[in-house]
N, C-alpha and C positions, 0 to 999 in steps of 0.2 A: 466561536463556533467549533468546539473541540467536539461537539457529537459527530460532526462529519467524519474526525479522524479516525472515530469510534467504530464508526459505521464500516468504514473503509479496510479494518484492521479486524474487525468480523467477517465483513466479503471475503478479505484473503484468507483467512483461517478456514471457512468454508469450503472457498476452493481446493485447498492445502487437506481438506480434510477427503477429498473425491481423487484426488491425484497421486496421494501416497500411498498408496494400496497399487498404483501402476505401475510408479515409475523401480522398482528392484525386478519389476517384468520386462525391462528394454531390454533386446538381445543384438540388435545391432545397432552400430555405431553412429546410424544418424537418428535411432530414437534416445539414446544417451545424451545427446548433442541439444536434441531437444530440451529433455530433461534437466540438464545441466541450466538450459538459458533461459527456462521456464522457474527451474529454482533462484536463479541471480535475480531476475526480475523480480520473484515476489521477496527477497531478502531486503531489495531496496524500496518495494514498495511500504512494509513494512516498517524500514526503517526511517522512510521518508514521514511518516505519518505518528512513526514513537517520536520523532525531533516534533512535529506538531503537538502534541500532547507533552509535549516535556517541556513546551516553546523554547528551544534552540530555538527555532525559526520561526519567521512570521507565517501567519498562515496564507492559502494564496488568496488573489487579490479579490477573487471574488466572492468568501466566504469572511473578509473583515467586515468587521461594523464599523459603520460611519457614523459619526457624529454629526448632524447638521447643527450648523452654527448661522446664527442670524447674520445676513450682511446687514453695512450700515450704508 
């Protein structure tokens, strides 16, 4: 299911693409702060979602395919 992570890494570029035009506009310290923790979060969402598409990691549990296999 590697379109979800597609999907996901389009949302955040999106967002990324509405909020960079603001954030060199913070002038005090706690919209910095913001901004700062608004960038961590999407660096890791990001990153979480290139380790999906690269499968580092498995994908989460709810987006694997399941094999049904016949009981005996």
């Amino acid at each position: 299911m590697l379109h979800y992570a597609i999907l996901r890494l389009l949302l955040a570029g999106f967002f990324l693409y509405f909020a960079w035009p603001l954030i060199p506009a913070a002038t005090t310290q706690l919209e910095a702060v913001f901004w700062g923790a608004w960038l961590v979060f999407f660096m890791l969402v990001v990153g979480a979602n290139f380790a999906t598409l690269l499968q580092m990691t498995s994908p989460p549990v709810m987006e694997q395919e399941q094999i049904r296999q016949r009981q005996r």
